[in-house]
N, C-alpha and C positions, 0 to 999 in steps of 0.2 A: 303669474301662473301660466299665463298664453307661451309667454316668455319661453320659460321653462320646459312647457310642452312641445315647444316647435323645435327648440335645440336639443331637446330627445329623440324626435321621430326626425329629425334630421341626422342625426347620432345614428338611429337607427338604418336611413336608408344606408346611411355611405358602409355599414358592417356587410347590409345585405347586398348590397354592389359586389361588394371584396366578397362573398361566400358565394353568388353567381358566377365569377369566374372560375369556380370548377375545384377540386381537391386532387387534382393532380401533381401540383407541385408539392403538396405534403407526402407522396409516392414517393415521391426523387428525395424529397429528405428523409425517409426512412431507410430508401435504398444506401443513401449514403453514407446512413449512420451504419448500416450492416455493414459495409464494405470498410469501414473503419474500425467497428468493434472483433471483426476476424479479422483486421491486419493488426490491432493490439492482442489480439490471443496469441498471433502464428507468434510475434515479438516475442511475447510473455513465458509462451510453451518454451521455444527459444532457448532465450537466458535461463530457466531455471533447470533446464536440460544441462545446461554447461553448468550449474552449480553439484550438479551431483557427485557424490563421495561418500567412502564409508567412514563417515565421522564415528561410531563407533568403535571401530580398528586404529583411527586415528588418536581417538583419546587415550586407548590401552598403551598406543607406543608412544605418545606423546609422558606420559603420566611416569612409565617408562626411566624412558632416557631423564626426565627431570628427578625421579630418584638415582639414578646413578652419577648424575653430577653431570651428563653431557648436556649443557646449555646447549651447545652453538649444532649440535645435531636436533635437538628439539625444534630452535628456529627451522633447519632446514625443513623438517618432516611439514611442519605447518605452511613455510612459502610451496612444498610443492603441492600443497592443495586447494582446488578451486573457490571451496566455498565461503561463505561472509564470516562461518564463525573460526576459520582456522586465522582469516585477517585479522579480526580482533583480539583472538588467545595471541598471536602474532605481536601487535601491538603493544598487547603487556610484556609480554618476554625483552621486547627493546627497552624495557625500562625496567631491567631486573637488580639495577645497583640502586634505583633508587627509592626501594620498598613500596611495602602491600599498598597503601594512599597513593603512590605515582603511578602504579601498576594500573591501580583501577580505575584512575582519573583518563589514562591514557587509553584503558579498552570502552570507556563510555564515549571518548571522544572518537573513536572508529564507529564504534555503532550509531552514532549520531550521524557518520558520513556514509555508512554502509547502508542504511535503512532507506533514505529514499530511492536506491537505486531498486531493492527489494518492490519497493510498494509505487514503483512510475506505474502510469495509465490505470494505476485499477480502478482510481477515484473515475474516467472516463467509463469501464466498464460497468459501475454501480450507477451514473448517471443514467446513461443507454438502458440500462435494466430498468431502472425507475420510472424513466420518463418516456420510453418508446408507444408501452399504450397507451400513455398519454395522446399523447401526437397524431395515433392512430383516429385515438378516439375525437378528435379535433377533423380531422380528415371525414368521418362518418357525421359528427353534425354541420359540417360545409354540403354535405351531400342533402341531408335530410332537409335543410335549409331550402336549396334548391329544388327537395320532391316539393315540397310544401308550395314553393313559390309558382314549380308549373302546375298544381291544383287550381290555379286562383280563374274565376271564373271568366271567361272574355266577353267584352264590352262591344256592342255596335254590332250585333251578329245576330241573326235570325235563330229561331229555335234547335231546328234542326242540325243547320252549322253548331252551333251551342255543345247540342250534345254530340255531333262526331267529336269536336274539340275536346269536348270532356274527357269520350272513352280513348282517343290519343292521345291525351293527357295522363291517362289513368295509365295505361302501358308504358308510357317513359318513365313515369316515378316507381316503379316497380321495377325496372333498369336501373335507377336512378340508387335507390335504395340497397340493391345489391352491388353496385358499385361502391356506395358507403361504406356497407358493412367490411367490405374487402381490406380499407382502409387499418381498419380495427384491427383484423384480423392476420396485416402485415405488420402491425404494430406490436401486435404478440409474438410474433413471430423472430419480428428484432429483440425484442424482450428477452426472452426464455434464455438463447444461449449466452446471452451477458450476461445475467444472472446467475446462471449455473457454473460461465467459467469466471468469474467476479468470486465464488463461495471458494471454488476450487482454488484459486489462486490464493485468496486468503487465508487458506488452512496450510499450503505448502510454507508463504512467510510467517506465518505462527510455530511452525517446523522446525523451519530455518532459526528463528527467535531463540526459543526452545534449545536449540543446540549451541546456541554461540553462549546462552549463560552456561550449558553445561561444560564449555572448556574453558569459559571467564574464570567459573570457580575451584575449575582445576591449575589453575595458574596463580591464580588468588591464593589457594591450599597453599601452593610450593612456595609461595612468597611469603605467608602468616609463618609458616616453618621454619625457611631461611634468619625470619624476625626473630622469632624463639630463640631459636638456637642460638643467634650471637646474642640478643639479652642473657642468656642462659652463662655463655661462655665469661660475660663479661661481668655479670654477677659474680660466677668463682671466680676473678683473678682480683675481684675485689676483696672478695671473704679471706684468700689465701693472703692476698699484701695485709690483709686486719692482723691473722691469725699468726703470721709466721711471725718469730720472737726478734728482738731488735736488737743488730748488728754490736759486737762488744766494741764501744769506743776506742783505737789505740792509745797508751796513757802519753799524754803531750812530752814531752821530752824538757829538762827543766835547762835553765840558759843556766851560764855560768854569772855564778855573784860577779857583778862590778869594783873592782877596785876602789 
């Protein structure tokens, strides 16, 4: 039991040691995280800036030219556009000889490679958002630690000295405490715009989502169709080889009797 209580309050001093040396360097790590989480915004803003298109105009003439039978202008309409879902409709169209199951094998296998390019850093910016008050709030009881600590009464001092010590005491932790809370309060501050651009970013790849099944399934369409149709075609040439009447044998021609 002695044991145990001394390698606690041993435990104990060496945290309060680390929390005396000050909460300043949890400052620099806040700052850092800000200086990071706005250099993955500027990125973010960025790229999704160069995705932009009017994927609705794009589907009308895409949809288009694949009723009129112009493949190889459909490819083009789709390579000259920026975004992830013309890449994927794109994708299937490469594989239009070899129907709807290679079509769509082949646009899951784009979106599989096209999605994390979509969703880099925003796992960083949901952390920052999460855990910045945290940090803060780490930073604010290192401080408080410290008011507490210069409260503690001093030893080997006459009364007087005593209580000047005190009321000097008393006015550092009251320093001490609003330098704390500061802590917190830059940790919200890291907070709030990672969060807010973490929501936004993930409503624009929900967007982008959203649009690339809408020209997956306009591709899909034209392919389910192209399938029909030659089952269709190949149905009647079987019905008609059933139906049409079987060719008059000509009569063999007889040998001459043998001698």
């Amino acid at each position: 039991m002695h044991l145990s209580l001394a390698a606690s309050s041993g435990l104990i001093a060496v945290f309060t040691r680390f929390a005396l040396l000050g909460a300043e360097w949890v400052m620099w790590v806040l700052i850092g995280l800000s200086v990071l989480s706005i250099g993955v915004m500027i990125e973010r803003w960025r790229y999704f800036r160069s995705l932009r298109d009017d994927l609705g105009a794009l589907g009308k003439k895409v949809a288009a030219l694949l009723r009129a039978g112009k493949l190889e202008d459909a490819r083009g309409a789709l390579r000259a556009s920026p975004s992830p879902a013309a890449l994927v409709a794109l994708a299937g169209l490469e594989h239009d000889e070899d129907g709807p199951e290679a079509r769509e094998k082949a646009m899951h296998s784009e979106l599989a490679r096209v999605r994390p390019s979509l969703e880099r850093n925003l796992a960083f910016l949901g952390t920052v958002g999460n855990n910045a008050p945290f940090v803060g709030l780490f930073g604010t009881v290192i401080g408080i630690i410290q008011s507490f600590d210069a409260l503690k009464a001093p030893t080997g001092r006459t009364a007087a000295a005593a209580q000047a010590a005190a009321q000097a005491a008393t006015s550092r932790v009251m320093g001490t405490i609003a330098e704390a809370l500061v802590a917190t309060a830059v940790g919200l501050l890291v907070a709030i715009p990672a969060v807010a651009a973490f929501n936004y970013f993930q409503r624009i790849v929900k967007q982008q989502l959203g649009l690339t099944e809408t020209l997956t399934q306009l591709v899909l369409s034209h392919a389910h169709a192209i399938h029909d149709r030659e089952l269709r075609e190949h149905r009647g040439d079987l019905v008609r080889s059933f139906d049409a009447p079987p060719s008059p044998r000509e009569p063999r021609a007889l040998e001459p009797a043998q001698a």
